[in-house]
N, C-alpha and C positions, 0 to 999 in steps of 0.2 A: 286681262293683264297683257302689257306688250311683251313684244319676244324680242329680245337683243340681239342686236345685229354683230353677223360674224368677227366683226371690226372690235369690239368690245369681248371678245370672247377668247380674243386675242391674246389681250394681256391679260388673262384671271390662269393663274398658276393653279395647274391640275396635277398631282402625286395620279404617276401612273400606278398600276394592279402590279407590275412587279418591284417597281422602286417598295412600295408597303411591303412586299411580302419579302424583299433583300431585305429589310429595316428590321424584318422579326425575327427574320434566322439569324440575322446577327446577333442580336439582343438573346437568342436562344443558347448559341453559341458561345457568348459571354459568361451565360450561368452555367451552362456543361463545363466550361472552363475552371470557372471559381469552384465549384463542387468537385471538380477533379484535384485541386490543386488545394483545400480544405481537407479534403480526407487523406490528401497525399502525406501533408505537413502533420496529421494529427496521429498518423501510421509509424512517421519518424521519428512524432515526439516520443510514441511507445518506447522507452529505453529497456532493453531484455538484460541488461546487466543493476538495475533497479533490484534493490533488496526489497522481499518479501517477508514479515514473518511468520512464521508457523507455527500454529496454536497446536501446545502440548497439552495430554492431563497428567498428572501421574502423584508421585510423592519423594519428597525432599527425604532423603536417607542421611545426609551430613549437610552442616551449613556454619560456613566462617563469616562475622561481620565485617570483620577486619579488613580479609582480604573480597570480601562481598563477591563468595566462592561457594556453589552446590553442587551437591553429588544429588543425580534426579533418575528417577527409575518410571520411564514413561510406561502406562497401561496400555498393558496387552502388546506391548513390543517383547520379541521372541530375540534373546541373548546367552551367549553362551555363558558359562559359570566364570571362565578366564576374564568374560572381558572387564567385568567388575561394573560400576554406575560410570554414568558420561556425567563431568564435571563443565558445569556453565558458567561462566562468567557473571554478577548482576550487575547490569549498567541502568536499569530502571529509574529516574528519576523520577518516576510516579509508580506508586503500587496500593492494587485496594485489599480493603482488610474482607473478615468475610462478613460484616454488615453490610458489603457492598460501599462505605466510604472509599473515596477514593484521598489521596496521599498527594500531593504535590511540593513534600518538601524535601526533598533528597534524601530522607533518612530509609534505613533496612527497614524492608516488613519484618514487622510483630511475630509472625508466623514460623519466621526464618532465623531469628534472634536466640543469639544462648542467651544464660543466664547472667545478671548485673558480673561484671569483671570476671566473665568466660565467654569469649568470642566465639569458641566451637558447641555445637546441638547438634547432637544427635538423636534430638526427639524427632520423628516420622511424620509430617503434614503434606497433610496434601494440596497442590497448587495448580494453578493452570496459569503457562506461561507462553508469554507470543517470545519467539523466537529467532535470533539468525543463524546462520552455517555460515561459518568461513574456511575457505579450503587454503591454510595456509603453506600448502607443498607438501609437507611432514605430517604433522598434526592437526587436526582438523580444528576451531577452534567453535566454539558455542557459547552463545548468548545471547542472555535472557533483556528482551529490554521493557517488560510490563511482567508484572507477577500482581495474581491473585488470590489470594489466601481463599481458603476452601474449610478449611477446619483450624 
């Protein structure tokens, strides 16, 4: 095989050892970049004023359809005799009975229902409800946005 003369060797473009090894820290560089700037953005999106709910067990002691209004005595919360039941709100537009169906049409759970033309029950059921807290300055406000019938 002949061997090319220097004349020829000339013009054939050689990538020097460090131009490749500039080429890969950059390229390495780019990713530390994007990965810093991917976790940064997804740390942000965390909003900590994002409502949570909090899954209650306990039993409905009063309940209006009307004003779609419960008195609820969560298990095993420790209460003085004064303070009486925390009343919640139901804003529920889904609630499952306790075959486990679930409800998708804006009407009150079964569970929570007086009797045909008496809006108030004061029968005792027990539910488990996901919940909000609203701390509106004075009064705290509560409510229920899923109810699950239990009995």
């Amino acid at each position: 095989m002949p061997v090319p003369s220097p004349d020829t060797m000339r013009g054939a473009a050689h990538t020097p050892p460090n131009r490749r090894l500039t080429t890969v820290a950059f390229s390495l560089a780019l990713v530390a970049v994007g990965l810093i700037g991917g976790f940064g953005a997804a740390r942000l999106a965390d909003d900590p004023h994002t409502a949570k709910p909090e899954l209650l067990v306990g039993t409905v002691t009063w309940s209006n359809d009307e004003t779609r209004s419960i008195a609820f005595k969560e298990d095993g919360a420790l209460q003085s005799p004064l303070d009486g039941d925390t009343i919640y709100s139901v804003i529920a537009e889904s609630w499952q009975d306790m075959r486990g169906t679930l409800h998708h049409d804006g009407t009150y759970p079964t569970c929570l229902a007086g009797e045909a033309n008496k809006p108030d029950s004061m029968d005792r059921h027990r539910v488990e409800l996901e919940v909000l807290h609203r701390d509106t300055g004075a009064q705290p406000q509560h409510i229920a946005v899923h109810v699950r019938c239990l009995d």
